[in-house]
C-alpha positions in Angstrom: 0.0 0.0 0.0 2.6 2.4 0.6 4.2 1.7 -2.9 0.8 2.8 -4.5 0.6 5.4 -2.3 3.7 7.0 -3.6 2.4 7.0 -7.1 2.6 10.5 -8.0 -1.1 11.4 -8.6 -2.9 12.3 -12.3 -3.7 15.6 -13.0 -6.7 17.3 -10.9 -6.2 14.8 -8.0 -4.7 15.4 -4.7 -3.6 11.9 -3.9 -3.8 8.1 -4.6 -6.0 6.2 -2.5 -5.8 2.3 -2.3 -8.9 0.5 -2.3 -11.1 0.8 0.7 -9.5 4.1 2.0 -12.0 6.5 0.8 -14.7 4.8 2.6 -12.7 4.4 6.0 -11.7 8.0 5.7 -16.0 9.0 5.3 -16.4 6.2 8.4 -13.9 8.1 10.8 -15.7 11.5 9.7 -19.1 10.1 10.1 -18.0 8.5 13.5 -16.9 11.8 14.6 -19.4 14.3 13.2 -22.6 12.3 12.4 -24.6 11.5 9.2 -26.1 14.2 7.2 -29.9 13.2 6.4 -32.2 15.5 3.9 -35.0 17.2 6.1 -37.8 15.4 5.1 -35.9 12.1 6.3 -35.1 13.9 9.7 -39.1 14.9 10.2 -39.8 11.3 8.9 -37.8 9.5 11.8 -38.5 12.4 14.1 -42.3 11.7 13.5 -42.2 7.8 14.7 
């Protein structure tokens, strides 16, 4: 993983992420800060 992490990334791209990673990395945040839910889904669940 590190070898593909030091793969200089394309054009546009801040990095090169091995599979997986981007989804850990939106886990840890979600963890941490909570889901984001429209606010018809929040008065739906509110409502029950």
């Amino acid at each position: 993983m590190e070898e593909l992490r030091q793969v200089p990334p394309a054009p546009g791209f801040d990095r090169v992420y091995v599979p997986g990673e981007i989804e850990q990395l939106h886990e840890e945040r979600n963890l941490q800060n909570g889901i984001t839910i429209a606010q018809p889904v929040y008065e739906f669940l509110k409502s029950r």
